[in-house]
C-alpha positions in Angstrom: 0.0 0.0 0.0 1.2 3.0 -0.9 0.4 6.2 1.1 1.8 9.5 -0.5 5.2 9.3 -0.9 5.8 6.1 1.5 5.0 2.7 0.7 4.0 0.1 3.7 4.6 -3.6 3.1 3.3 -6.3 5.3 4.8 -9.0 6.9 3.2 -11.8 8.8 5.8 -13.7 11.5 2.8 -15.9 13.0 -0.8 -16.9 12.3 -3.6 -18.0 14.2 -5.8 -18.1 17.7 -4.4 -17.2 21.2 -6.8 -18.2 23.8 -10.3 -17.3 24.1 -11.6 -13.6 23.4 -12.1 -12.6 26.8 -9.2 -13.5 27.9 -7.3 -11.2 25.7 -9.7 -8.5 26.3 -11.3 -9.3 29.8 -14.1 -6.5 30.0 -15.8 -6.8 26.6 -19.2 -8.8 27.1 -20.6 -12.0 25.0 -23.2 -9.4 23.2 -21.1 -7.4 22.1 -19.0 -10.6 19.8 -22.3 -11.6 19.3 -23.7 -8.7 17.8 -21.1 -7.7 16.0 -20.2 -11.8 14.6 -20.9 -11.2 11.1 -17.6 -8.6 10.6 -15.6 -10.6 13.2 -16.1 -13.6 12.1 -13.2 -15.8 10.7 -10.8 -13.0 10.8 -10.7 -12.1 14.2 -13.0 -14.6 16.3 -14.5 -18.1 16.4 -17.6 -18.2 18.1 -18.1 -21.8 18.2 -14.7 -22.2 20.5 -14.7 -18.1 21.3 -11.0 -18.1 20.0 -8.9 -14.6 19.6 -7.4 -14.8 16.4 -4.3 -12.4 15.2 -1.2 -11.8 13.2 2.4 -11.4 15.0 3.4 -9.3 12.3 5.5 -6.2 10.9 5.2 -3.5 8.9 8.1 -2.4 6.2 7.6 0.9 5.7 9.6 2.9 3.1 10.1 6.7 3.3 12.7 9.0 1.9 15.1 6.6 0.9 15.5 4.7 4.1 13.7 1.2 4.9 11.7 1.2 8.9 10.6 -1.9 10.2 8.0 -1.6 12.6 8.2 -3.8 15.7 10.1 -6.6 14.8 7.7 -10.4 16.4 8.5 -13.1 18.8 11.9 -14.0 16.8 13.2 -18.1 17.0 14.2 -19.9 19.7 13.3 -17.8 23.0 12.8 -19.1 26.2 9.1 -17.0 27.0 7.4 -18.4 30.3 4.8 -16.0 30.0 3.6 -17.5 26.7 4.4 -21.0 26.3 2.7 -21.3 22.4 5.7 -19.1 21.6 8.4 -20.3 23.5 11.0 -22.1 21.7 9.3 -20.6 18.1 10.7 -21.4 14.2 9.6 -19.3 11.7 10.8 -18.3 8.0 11.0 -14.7 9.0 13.5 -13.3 7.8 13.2 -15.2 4.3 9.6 -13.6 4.2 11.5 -10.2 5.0 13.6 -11.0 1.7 10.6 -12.0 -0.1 9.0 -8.3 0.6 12.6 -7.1 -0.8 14.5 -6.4 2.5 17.6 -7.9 3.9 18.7 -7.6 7.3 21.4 -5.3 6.1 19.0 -3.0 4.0 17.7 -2.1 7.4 17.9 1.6 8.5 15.7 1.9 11.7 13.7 -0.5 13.6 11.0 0.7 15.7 9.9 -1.3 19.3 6.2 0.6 19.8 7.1 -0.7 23.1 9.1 -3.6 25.1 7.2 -6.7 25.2 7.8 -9.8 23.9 6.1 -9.9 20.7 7.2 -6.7 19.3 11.2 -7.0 19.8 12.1 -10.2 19.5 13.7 -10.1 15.9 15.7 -7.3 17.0 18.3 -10.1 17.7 19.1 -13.9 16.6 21.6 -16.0 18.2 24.9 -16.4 16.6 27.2 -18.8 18.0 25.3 -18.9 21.5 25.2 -15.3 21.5 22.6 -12.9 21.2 22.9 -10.1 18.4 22.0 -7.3 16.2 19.5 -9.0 13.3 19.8 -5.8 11.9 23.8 -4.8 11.4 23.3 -1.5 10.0 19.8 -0.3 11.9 19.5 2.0 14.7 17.3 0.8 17.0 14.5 3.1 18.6 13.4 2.4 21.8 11.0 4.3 24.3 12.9 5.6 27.5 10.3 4.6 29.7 9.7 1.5 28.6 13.4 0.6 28.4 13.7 2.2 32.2 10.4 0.2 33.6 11.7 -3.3 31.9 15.3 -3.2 32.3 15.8 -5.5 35.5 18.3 -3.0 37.3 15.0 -0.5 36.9 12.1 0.0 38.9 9.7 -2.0 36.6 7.5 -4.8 37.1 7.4 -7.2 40.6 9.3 -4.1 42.0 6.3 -1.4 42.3 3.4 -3.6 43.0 2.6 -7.1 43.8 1.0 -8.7 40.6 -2.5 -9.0 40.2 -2.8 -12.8 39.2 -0.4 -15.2 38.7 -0.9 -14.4 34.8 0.8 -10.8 35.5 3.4 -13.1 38.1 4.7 -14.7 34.7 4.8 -12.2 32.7 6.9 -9.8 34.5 8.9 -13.1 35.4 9.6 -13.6 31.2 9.9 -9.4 31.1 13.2 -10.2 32.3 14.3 -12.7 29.5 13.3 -10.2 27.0 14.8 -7.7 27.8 18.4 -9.5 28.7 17.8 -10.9 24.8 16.3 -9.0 22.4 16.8 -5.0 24.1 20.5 -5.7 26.0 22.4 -6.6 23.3 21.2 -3.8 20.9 22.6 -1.7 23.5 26.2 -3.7 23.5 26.4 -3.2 19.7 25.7 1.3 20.5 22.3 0.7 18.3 19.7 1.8 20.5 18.6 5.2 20.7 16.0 5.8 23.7 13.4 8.8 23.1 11.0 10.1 25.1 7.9 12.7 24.5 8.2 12.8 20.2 10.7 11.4 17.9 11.1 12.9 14.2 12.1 10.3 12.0 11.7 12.2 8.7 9.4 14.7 7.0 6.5 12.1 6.7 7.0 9.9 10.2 7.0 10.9 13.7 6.8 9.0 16.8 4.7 10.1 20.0 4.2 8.6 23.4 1.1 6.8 23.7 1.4 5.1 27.6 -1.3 2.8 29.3 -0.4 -0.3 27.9 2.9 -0.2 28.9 4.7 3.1 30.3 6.7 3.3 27.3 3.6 2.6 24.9 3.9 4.5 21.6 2.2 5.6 18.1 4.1 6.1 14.6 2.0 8.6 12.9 2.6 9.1 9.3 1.8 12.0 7.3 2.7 12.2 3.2 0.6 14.4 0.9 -2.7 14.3 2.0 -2.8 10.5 3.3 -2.8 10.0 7.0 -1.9 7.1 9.3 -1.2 6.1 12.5 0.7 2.7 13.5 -1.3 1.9 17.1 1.2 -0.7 18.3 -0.8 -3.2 21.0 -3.6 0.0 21.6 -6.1 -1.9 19.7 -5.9 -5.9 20.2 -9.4 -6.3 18.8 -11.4 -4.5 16.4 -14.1 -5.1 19.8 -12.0 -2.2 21.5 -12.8 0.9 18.7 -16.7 0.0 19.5 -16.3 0.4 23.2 -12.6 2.3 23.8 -12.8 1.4 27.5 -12.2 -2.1 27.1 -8.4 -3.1 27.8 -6.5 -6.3 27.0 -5.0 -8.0 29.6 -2.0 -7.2 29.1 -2.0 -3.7 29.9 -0.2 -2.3 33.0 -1.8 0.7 33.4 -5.8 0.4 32.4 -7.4 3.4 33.4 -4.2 5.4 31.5 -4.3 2.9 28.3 -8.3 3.7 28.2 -8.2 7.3 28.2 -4.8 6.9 25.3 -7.1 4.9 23.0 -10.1 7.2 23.3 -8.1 10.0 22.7 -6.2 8.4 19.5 -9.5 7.0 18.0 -10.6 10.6 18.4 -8.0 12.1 16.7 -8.0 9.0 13.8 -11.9 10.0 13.2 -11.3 13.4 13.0 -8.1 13.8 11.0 -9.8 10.2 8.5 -5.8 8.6 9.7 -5.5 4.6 8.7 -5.4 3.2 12.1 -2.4 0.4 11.5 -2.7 -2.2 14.5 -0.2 -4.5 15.5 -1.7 -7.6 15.8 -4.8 -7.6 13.3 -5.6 -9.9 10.7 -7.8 -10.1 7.9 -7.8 -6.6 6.5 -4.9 -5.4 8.9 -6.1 -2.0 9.1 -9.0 0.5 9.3 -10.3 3.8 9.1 -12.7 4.6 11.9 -15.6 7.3 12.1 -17.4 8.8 15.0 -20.3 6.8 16.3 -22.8 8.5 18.8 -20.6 8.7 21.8 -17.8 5.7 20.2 -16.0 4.9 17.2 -17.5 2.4 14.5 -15.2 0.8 11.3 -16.1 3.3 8.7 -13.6 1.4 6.0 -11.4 -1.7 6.1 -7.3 -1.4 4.8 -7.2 -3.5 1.7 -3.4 -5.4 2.9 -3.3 -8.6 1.5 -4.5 -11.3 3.9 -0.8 -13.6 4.0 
């Protein structure tokens, strides 16, 4: 898809369901999936087992000259406690990345929307028992406050709060393991750049802080002639969430902060008729929203081939 002067390019690491729906987003109501089945249905739910389905995936985008990879998957082999499907994983990725026309080396900058374990792991691979750059010639941009919160010398999770389940227990447990291989190393190498507030990338892309889901949580927004779009990161698990904002995943830290961040951004997508670019959507990958009484309702699907 080509959007003004930058071209976006999908590619899908991982297909398929991840537990039930209201497990990945614990306040949305049967009715609502119900209601609303016709749409959701195969793409992004099966009511007959009430599966979540999505796409670990990443978008190529291509803007004066330079090739961005957005968020970067699980990556192979990791050790992830907090989510055993993934643990351990073997995908083609980076022959799919060459298959869209990039090589690790064509890479200039890799964005992490934020630090969790399905959005950085392809920052590294393991060469000779080590951990390194996939990238050699990327920098690496990484929110500050995610990068402070996760880092296990900081002050982030099991070291504010007691967990609220032993689902959160795990996680922060695996938080650790990410971080010490797929965000250290980049660091080692002096290819991480840590931003905080905005980030200009060029004349068409800029990064903003978006926190809630994590504390780091951001938004690539992309302007280019008079096309408009905005890369959500894990705001939006669920096509579910743009009906009623409100609803979180579960894997946000901070719900009442990540509510009042998607409101605002499905606002501002409405207004402004932005692409709203999700992280983990299949199907159609992408949407334009519109103002719906007092929500947000799909007004127009993305047109990304399905992979």
């Amino acid at each position: 898809m080509s959007l003004g002067d930058v071209e976006i390019t999908r590619v899908i690491e991982w297909s398929g369901p991840v537990r039930t729906a209201r497990f990945i987003i614990p306040d949305s109501d049967e009715e609502t999936w119900r209601r609303n089945q016709e749409w959701l249905e195969p793409d992004f739910w099966t009511p007959a087992d009430d599966a979540y389905h999505c796409h670990i995936q990443t978008w190529v985008v291509r803007s004066e000259g330079r090739t961005i990879l957005v968020d970067t998957g699980v990556g192979n082999g990791r050790e992830r406690p907090q989510v055993p499907q993934f643990a351990g994983l073997r995908t083609d990725y980076l022959a799919r990345l060459r298959e869209a026309g990039v090589a690790p080396e064509d890479v200039d900058i890799v964005v992490n929307t934020h630090i969790h374990y399905d959005h950085v792991g392809w920052n590294t691979e393991s060469r000779d028992g080590e951990w390194v750059p996939t990238f050699p010639n990327a920098t690496y941009l990484i929110p500050r406050a995610d990068h402070l919160y996760f880092d296990p010398e900081g002050p982030g999770p099991g070291r504010g709060r007691a967990p609220r389940d032993e689902h959160e227990r795990i996680r922060w447990a695996g938080s650790r393991l990410v971080f010490e291989d797929s965000i250290a190393p980049v660091h080692r190498a002096g290819q991480a750049v840590l931003w905080e507030d905005s980030h200009r990338i060029d004349g068409n892309l800029l990064l903003e802080a978006a926190p809630g889901h994590t504390p780091g949580s951001s938004v690539l927004t992309l302007r280019s002639d008079t096309d408009r779009a905005v890369f959500v990161g894990d705001m939006l698990h669920s096509p579910v969430q743009v009906l009623e904002p409100a609803w979180n995943s579960c894997f946000c830290d901070d719900p009442g902060r990540a509510a009042r961040t998607r409101a605002s951004y499905l606002s501002r997508a409405a207004e402004l008729r932005e692409l709203v670019i999700p992280a983990h959507w299949p199907g159609p990958g992408a949407a334009e929203v519109r103002r719906d009484g007092d929500g947000f309702a799909i007004a127009e699907w993305a047109a990304f081939p399905r992979g």
